[in-house]
PQR file with spaces between the fields and no chain letter, atoms N, CA, C, O and H, PARSE charges and radii, in Angstrom:
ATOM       1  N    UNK     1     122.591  217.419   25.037 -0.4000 1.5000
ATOM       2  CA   UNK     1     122.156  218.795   24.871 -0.0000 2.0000
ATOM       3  C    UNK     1     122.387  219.583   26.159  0.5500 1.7000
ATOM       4  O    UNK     1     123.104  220.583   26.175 -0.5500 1.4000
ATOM       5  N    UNK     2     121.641  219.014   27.446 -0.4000 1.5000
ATOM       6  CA   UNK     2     121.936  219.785   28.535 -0.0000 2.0000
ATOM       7  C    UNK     2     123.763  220.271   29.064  0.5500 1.7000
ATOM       8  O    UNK     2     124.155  221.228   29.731 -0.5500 1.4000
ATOM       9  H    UNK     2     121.058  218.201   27.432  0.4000 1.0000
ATOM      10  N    UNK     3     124.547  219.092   28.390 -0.4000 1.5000
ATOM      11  CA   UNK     3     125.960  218.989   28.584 -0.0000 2.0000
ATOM      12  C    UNK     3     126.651  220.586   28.286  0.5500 1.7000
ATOM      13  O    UNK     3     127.339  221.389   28.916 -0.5500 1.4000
ATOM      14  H    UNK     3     124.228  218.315   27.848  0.4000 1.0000
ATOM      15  N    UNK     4     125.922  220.484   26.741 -0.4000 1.5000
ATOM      16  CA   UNK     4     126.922  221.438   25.747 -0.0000 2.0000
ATOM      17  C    UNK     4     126.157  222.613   26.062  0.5500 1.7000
ATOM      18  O    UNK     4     126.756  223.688   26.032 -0.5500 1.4000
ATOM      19  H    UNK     4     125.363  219.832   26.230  0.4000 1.0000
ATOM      20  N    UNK     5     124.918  222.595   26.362 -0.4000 1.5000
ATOM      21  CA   UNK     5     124.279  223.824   26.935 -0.0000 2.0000
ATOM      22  C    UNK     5     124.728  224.317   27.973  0.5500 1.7000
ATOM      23  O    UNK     5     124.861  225.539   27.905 -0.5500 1.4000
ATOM      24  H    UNK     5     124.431  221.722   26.387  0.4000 1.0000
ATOM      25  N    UNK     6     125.050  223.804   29.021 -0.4000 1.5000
ATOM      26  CA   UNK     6     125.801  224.041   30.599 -0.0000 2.0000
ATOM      27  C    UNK     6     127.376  224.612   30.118  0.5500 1.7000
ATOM      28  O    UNK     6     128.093  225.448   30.667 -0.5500 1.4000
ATOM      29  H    UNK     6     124.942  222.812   29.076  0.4000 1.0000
ATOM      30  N    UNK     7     127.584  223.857   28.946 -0.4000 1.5000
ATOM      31  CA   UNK     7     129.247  224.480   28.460 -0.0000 2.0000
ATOM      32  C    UNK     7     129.411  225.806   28.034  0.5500 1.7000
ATOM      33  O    UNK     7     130.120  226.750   28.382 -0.5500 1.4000
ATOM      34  H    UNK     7     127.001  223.177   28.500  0.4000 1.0000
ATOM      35  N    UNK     8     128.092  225.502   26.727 -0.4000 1.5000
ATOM      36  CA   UNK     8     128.456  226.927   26.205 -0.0000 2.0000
ATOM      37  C    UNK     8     127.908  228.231   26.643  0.5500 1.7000
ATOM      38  O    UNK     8     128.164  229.280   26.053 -0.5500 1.4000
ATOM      39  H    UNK     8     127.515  224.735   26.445  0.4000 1.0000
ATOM      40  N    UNK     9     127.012  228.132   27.876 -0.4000 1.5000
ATOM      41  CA   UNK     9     126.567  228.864   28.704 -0.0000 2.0000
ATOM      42  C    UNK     9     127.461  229.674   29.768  0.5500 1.7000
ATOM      43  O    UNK     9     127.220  230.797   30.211 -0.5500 1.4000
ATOM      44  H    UNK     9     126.804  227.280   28.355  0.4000 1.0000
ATOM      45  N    UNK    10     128.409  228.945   30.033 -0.4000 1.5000
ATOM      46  CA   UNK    10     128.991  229.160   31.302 -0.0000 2.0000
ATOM      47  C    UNK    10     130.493  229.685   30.948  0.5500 1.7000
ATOM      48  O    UNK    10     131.063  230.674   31.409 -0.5500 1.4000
ATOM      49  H    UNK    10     128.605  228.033   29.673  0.4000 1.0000
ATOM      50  N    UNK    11     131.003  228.674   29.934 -0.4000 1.5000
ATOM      51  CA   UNK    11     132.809  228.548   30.080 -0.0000 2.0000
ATOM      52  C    UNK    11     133.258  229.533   28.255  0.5500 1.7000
ATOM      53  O    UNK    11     134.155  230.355   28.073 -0.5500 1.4000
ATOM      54  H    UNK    11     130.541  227.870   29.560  0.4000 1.0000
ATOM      55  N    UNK    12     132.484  229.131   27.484 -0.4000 1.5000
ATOM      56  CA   UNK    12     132.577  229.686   26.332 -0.0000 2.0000
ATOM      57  C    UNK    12     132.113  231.720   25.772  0.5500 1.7000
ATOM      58  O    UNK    12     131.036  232.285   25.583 -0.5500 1.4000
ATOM      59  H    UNK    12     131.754  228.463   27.632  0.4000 1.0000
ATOM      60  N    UNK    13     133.208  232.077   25.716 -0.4000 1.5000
ATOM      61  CA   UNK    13     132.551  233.900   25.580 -0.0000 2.0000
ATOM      62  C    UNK    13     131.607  233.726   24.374  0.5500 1.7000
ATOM      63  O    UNK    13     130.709  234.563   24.276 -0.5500 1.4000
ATOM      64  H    UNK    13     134.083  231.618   25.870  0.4000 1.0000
ATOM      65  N    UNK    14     131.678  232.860   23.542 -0.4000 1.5000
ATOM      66  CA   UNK    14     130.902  233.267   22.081 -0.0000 2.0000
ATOM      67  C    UNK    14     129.215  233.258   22.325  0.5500 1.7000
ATOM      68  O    UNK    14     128.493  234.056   21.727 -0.5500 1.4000
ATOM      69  H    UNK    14     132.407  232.180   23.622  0.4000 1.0000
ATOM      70  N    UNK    15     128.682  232.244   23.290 -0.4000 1.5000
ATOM      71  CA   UNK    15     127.905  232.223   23.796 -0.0000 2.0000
ATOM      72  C    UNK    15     127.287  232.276   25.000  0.5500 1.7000
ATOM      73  O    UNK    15     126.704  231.225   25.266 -0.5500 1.4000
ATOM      74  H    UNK    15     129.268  231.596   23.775  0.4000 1.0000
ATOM      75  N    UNK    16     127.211  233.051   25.754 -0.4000 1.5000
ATOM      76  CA   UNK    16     127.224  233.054   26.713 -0.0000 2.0000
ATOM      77  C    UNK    16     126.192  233.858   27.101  0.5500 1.7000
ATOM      78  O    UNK    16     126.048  235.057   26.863 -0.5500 1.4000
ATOM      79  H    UNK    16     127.684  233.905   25.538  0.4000 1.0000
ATOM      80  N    UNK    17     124.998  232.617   28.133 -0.4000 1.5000
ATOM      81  CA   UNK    17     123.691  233.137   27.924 -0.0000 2.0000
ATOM      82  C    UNK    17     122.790  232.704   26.789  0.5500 1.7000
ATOM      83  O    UNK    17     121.753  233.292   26.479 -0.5500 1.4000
ATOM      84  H    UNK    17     125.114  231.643   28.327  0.4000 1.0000
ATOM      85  N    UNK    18     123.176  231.842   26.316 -0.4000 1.5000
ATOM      86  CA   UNK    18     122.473  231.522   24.980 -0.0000 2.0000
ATOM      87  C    UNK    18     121.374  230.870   25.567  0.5500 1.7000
ATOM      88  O    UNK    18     121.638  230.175   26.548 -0.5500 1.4000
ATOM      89  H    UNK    18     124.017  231.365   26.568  0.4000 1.0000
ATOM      90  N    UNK    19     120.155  230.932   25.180 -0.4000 1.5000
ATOM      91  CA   UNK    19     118.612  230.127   25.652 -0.0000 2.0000
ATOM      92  C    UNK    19     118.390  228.911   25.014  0.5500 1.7000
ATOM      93  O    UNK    19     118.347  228.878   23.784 -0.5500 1.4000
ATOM      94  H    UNK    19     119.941  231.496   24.382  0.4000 1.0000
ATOM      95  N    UNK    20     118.180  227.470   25.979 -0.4000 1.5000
ATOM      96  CA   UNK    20     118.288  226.449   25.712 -0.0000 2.0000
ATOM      97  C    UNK    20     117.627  226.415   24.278  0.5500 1.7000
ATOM      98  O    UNK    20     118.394  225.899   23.465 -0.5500 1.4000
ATOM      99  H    UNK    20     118.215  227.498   26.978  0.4000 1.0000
ATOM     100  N    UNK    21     116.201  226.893   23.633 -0.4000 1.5000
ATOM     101  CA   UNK    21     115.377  226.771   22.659 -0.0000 2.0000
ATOM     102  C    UNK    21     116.205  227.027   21.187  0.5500 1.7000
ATOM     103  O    UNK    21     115.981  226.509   20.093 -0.5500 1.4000
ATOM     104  H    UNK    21     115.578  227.313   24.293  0.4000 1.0000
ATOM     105  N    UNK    22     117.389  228.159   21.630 -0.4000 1.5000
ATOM     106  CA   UNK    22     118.043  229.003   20.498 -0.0000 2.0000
ATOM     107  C    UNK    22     119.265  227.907   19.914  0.5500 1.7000
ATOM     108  O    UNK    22     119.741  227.764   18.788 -0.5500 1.4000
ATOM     109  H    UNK    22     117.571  228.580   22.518  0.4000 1.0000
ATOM     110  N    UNK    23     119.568  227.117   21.402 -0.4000 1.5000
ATOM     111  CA   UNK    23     120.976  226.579   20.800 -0.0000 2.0000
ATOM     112  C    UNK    23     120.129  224.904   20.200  0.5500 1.7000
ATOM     113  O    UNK    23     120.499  224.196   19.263 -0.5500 1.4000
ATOM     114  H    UNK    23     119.181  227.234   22.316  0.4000 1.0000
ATOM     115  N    UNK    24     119.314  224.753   20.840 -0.4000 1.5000
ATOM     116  CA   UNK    24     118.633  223.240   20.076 -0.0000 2.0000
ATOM     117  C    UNK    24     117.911  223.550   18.459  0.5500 1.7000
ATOM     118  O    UNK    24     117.817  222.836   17.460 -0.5500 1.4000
ATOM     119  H    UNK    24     119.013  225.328   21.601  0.4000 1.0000
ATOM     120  N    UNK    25     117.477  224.948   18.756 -0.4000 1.5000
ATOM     121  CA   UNK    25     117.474  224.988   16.833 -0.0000 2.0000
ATOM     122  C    UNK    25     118.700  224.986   16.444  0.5500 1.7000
ATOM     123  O    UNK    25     118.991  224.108   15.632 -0.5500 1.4000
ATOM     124  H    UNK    25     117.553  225.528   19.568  0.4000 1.0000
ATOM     125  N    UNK    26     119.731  225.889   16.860 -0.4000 1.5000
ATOM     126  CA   UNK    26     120.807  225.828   15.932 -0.0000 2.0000
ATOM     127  C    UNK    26     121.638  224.460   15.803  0.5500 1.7000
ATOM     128  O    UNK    26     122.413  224.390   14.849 -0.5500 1.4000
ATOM     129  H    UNK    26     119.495  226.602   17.520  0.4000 1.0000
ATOM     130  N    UNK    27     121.559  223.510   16.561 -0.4000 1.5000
ATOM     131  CA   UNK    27     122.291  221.642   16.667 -0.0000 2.0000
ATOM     132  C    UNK    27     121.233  221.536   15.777  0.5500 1.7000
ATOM     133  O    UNK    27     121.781  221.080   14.773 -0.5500 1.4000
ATOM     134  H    UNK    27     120.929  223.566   17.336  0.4000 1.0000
ATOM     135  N    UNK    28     119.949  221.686   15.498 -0.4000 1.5000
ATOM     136  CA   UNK    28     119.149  220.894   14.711 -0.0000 2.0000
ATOM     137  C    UNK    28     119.414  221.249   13.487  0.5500 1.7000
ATOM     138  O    UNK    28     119.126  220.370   12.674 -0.5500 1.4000
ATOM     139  H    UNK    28     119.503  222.056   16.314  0.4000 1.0000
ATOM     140  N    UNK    29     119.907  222.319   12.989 -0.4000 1.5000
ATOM     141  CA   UNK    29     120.439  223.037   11.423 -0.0000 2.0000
ATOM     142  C    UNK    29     121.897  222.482   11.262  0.5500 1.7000
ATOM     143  O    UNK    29     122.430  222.555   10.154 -0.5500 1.4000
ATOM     144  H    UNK    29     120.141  223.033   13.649  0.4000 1.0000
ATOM     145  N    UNK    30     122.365  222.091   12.011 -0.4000 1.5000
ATOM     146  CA   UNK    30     124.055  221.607   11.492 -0.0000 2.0000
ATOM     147  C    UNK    30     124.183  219.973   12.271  0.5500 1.7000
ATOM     148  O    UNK    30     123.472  219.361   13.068 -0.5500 1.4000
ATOM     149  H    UNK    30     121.933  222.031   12.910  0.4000 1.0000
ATOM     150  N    UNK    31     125.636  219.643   11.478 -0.4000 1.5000
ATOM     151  CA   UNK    31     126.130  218.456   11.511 -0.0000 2.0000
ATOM     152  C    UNK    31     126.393  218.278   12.842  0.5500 1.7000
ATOM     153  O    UNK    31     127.378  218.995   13.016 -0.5500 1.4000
ATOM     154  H    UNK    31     126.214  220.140   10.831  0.4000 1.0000
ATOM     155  N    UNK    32     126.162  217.841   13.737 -0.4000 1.5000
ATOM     156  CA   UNK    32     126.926  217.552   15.383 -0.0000 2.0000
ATOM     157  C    UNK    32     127.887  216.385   15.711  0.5500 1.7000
ATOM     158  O    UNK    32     127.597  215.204   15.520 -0.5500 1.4000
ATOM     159  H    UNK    32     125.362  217.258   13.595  0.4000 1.0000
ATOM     160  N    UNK    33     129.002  216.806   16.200 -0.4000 1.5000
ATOM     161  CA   UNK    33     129.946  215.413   16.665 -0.0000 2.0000
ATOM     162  C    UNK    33     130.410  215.713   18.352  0.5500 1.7000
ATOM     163  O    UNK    33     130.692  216.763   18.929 -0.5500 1.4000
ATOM     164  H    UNK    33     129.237  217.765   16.355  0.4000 1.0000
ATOM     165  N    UNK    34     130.355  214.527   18.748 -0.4000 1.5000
ATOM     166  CA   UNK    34     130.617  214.346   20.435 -0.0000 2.0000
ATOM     167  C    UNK    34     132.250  213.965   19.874  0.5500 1.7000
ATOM     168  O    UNK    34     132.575  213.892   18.689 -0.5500 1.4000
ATOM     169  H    UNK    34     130.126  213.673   18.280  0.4000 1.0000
ATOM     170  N    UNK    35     132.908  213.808   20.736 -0.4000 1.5000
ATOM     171  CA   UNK    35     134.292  213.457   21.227 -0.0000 2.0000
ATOM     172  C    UNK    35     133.723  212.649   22.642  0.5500 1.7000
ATOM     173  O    UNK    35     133.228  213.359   23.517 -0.5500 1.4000
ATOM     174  H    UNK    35     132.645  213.867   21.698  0.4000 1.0000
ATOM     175  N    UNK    36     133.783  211.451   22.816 -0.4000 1.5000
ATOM     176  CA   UNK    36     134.134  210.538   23.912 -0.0000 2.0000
ATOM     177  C    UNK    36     135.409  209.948   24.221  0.5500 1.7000
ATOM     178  O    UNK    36     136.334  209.714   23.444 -0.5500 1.4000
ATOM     179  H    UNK    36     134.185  210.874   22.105  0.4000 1.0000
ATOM     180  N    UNK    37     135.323  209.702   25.662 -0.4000 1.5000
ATOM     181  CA   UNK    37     136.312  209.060   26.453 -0.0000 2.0000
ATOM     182  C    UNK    37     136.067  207.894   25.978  0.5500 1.7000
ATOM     183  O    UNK    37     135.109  207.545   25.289 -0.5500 1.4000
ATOM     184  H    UNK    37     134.571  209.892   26.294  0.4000 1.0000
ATOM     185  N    UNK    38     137.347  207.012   26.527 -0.4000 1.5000
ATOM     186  CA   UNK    38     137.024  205.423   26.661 -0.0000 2.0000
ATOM     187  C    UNK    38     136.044  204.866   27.426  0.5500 1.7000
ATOM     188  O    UNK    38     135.537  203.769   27.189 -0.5500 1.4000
ATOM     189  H    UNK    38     138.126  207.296   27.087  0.4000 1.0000
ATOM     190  N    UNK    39     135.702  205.718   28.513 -0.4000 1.5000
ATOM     191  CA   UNK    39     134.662  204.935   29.198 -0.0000 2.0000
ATOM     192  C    UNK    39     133.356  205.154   28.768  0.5500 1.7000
ATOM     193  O    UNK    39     132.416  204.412   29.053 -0.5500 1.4000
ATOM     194  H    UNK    39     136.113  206.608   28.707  0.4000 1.0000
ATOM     195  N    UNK    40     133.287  206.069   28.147 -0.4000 1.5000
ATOM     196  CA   UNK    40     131.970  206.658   27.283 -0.0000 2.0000
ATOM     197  C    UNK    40     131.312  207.947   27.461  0.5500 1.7000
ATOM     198  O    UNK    40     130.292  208.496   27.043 -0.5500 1.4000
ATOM     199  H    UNK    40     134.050  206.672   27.915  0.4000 1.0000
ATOM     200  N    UNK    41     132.295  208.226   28.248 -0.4000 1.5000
ATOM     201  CA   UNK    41     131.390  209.860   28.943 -0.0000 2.0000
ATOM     202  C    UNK    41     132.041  210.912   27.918  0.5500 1.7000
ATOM     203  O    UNK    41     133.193  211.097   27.525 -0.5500 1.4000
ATOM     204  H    UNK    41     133.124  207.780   28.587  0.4000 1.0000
ATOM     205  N    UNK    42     130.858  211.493   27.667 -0.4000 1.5000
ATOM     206  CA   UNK    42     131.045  212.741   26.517 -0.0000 2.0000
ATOM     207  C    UNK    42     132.534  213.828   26.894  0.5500 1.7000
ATOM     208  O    UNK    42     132.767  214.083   28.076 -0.5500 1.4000
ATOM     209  H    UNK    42     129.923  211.343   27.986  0.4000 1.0000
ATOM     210  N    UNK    43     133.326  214.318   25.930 -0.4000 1.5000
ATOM     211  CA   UNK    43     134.725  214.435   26.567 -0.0000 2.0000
ATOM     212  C    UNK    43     134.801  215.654   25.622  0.5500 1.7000
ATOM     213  O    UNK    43     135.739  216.444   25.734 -0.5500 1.4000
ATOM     214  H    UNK    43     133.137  214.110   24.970  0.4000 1.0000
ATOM     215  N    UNK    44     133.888  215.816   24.744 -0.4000 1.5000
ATOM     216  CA   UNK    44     134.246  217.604   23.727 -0.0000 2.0000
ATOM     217  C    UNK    44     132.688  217.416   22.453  0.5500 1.7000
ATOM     218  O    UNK    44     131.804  216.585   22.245 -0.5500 1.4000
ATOM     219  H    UNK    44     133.126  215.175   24.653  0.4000 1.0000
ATOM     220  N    UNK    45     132.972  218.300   22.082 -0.4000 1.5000
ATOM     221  CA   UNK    45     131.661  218.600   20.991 -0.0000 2.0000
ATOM     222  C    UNK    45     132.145  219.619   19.636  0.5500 1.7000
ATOM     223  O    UNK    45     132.713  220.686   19.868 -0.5500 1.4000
ATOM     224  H    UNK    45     133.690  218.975   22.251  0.4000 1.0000
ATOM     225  N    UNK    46     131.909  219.251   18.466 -0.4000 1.5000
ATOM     226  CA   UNK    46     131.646  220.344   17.515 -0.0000 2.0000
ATOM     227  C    UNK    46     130.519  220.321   16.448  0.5500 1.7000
ATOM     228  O    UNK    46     130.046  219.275   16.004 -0.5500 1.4000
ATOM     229  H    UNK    46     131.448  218.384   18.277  0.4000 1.0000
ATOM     230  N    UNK    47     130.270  221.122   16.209 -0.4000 1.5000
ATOM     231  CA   UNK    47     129.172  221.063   15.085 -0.0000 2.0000
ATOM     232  C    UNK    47     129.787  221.993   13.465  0.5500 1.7000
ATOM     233  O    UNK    47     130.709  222.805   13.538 -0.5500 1.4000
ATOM     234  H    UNK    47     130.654  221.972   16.569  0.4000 1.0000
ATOM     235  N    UNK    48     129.307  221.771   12.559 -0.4000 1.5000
ATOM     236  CA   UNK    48     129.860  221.916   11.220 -0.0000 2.0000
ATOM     237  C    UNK    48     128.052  222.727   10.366  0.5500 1.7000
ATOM     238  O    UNK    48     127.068  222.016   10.161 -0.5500 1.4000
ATOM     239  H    UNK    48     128.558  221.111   12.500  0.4000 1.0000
ATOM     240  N    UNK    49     128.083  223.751   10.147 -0.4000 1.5000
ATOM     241  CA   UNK    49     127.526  224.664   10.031 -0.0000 2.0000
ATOM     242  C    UNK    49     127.443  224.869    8.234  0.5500 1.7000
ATOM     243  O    UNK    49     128.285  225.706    7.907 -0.5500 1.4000
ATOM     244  H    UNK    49     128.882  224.328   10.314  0.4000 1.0000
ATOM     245  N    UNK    50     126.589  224.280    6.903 -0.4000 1.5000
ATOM     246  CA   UNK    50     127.009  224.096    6.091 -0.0000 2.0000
ATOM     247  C    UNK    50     125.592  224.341    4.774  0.5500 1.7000
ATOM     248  O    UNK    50     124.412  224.658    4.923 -0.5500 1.4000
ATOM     249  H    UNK    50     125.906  223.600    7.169  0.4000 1.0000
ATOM     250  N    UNK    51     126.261  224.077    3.757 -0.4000 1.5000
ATOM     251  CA   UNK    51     124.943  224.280    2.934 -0.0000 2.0000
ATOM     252  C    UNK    51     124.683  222.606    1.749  0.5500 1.7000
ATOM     253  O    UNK    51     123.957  222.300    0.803 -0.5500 1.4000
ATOM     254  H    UNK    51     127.220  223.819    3.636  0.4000 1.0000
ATOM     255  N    UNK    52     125.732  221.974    2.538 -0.4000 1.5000
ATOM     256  CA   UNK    52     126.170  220.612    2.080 -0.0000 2.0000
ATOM     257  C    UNK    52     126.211  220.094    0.614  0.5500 1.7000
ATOM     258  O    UNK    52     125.849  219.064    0.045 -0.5500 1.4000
ATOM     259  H    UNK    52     126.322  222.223    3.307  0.4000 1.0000
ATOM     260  N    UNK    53     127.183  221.981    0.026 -0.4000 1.5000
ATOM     261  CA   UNK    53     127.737  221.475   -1.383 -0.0000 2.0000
ATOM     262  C    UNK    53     128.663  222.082   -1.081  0.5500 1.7000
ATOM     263  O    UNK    53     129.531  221.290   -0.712 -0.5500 1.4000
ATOM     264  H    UNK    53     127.477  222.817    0.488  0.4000 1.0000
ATOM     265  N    UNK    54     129.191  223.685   -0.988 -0.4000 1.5000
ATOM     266  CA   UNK    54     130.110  223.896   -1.192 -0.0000 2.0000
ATOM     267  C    UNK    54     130.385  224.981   -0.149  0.5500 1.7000
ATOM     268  O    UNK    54     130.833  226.086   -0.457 -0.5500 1.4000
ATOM     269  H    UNK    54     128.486  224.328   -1.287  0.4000 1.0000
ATOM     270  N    UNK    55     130.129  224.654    0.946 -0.4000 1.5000
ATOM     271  CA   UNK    55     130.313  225.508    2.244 -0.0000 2.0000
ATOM     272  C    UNK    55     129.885  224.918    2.777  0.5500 1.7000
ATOM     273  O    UNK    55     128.881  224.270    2.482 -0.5500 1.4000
ATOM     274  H    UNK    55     129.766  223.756    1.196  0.4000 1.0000
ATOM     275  N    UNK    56     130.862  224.897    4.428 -0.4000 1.5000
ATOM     276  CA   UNK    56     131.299  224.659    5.892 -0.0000 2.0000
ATOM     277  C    UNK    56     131.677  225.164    6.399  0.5500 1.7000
ATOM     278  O    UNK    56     132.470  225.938    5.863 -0.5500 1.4000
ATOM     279  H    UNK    56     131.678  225.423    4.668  0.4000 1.0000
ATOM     280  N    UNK    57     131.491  225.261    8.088 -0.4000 1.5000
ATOM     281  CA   UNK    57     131.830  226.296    8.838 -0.0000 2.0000
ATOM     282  C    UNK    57     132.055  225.177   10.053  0.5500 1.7000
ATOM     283  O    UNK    57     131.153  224.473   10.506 -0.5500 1.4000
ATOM     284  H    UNK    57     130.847  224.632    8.523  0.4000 1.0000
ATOM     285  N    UNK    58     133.689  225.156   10.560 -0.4000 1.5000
ATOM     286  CA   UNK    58     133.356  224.780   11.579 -0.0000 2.0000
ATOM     287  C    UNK    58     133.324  225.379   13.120  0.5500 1.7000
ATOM     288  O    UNK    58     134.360  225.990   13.379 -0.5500 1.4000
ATOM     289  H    UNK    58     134.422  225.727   10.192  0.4000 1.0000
ATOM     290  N    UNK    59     132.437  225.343   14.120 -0.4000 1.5000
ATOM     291  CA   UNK    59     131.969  226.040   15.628 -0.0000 2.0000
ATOM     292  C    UNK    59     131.455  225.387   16.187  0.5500 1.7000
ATOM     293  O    UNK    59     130.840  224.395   15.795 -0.5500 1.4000
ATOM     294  H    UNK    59     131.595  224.846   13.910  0.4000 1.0000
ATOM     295  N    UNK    60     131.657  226.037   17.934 -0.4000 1.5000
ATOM     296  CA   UNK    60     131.737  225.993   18.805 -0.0000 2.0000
ATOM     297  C    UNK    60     132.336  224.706   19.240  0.5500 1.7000
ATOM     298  O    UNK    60     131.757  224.154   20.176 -0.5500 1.4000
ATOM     299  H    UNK    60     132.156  226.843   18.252  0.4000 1.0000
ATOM     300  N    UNK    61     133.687  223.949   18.598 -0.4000 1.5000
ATOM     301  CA   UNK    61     134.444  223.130   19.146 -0.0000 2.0000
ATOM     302  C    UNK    61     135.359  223.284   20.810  0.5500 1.7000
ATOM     303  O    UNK    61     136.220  224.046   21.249 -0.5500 1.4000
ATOM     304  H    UNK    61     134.157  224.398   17.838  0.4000 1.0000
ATOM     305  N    UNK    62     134.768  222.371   21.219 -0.4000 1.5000
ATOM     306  CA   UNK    62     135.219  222.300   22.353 -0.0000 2.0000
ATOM     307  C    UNK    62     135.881  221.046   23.276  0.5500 1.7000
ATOM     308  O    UNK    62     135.060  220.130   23.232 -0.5500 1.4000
ATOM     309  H    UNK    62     134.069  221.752   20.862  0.4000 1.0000
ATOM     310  N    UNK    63     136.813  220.726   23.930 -0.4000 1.5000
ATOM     311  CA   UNK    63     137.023  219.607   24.862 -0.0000 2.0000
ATOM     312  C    UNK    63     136.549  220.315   26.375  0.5500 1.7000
ATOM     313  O    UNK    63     136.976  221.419   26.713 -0.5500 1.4000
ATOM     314  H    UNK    63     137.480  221.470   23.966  0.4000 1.0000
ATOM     315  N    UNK    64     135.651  219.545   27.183 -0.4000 1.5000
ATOM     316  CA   UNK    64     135.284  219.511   28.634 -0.0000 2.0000
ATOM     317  C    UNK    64     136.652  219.997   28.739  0.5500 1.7000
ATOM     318  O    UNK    64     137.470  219.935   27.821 -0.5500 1.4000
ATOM     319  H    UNK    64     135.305  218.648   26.908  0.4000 1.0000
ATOM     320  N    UNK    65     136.920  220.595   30.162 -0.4000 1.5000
ATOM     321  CA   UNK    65     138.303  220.543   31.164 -0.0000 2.0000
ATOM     322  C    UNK    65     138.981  219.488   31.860  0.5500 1.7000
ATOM     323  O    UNK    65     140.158  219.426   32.214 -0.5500 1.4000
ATOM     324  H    UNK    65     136.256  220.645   30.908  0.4000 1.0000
ATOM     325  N    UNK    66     138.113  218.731   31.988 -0.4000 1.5000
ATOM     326  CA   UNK    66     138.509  217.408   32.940 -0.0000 2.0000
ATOM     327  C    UNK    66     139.029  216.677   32.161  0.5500 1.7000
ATOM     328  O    UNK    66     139.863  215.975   32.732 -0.5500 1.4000
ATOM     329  H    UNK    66     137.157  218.781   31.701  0.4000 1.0000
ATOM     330  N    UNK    67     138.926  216.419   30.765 -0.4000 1.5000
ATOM     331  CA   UNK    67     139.120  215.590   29.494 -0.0000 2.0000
ATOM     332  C    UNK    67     140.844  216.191   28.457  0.5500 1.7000
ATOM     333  O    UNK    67     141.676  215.504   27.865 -0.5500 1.4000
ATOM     334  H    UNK    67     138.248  216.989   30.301  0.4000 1.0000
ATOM     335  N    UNK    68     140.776  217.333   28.608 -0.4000 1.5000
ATOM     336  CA   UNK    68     141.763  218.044   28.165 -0.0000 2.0000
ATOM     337  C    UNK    68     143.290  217.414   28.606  0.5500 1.7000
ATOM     338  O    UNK    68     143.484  216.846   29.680 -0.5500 1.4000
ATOM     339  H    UNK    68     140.100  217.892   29.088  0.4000 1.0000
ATOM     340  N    UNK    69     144.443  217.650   27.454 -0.4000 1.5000
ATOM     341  CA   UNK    69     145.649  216.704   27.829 -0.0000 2.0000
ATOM     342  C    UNK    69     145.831  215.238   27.734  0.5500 1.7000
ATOM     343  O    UNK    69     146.937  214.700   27.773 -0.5500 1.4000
ATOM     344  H    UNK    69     144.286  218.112   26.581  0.4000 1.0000
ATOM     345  N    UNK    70     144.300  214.387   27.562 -0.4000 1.5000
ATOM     346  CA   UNK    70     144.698  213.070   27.455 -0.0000 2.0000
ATOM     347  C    UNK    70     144.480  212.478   25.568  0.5500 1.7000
ATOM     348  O    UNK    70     143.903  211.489   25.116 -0.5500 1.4000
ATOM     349  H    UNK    70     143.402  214.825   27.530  0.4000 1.0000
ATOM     350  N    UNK    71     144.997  213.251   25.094 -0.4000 1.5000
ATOM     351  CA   UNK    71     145.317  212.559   23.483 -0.0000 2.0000
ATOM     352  C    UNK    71     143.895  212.646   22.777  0.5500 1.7000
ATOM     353  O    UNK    71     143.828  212.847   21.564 -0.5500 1.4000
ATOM     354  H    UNK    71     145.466  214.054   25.460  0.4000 1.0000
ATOM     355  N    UNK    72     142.840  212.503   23.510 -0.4000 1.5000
ATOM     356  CA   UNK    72     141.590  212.781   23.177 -0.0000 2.0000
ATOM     357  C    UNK    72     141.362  213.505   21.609  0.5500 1.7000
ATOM     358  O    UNK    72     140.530  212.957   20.886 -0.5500 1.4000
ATOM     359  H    UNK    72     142.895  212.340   24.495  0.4000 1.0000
ATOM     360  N    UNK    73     141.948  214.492   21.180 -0.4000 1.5000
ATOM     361  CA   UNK    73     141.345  215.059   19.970 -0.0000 2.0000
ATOM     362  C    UNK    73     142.626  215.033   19.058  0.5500 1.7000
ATOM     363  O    UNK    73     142.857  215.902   18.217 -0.5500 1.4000
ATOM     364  H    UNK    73     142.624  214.937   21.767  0.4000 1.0000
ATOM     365  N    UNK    74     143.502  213.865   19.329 -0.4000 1.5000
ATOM     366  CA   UNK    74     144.125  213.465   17.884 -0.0000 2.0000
ATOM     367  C    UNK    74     143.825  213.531   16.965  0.5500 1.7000
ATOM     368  O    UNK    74     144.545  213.128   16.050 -0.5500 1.4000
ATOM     369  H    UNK    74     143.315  213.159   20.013  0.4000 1.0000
């Protein structure tokens, strides 16, 4: 949480400024997926925004910078 909060706080325009309380309700209403490295350190994030019959939305997908270029989101 603190990861993707520091992300989408800082590097992302869609949110920017978002209050830790606002973005942990909204991960708690949708589907969440990490993207990891091989070594295990968290490497991107998206969440899937849905009514889980016949609508999905997918946002705020992201890869870290440091992680970016290595095949990671094949």
């Amino acid at each position: 949480m603190d990861r993707v909060h520091g992300y989408l706080t800082r590097d992302a325009y869609w949110s920017t400024g978002i209050p830790p309380d606002v973005l942990e309700q909204a991960l708690s209403n949708s589907l969440c997926f990490g993207l990891y490295a091989p070594d295990g350190a968290q490497a991107g994030f998206c969440r899937v925004i849905t009514d889980r019959a016949t609508y999905a939305y997918l946002a705020d997908v992201f890869v870290f910078p440091e992680h970016r270029g290595h095949g990671l989101g094949m």
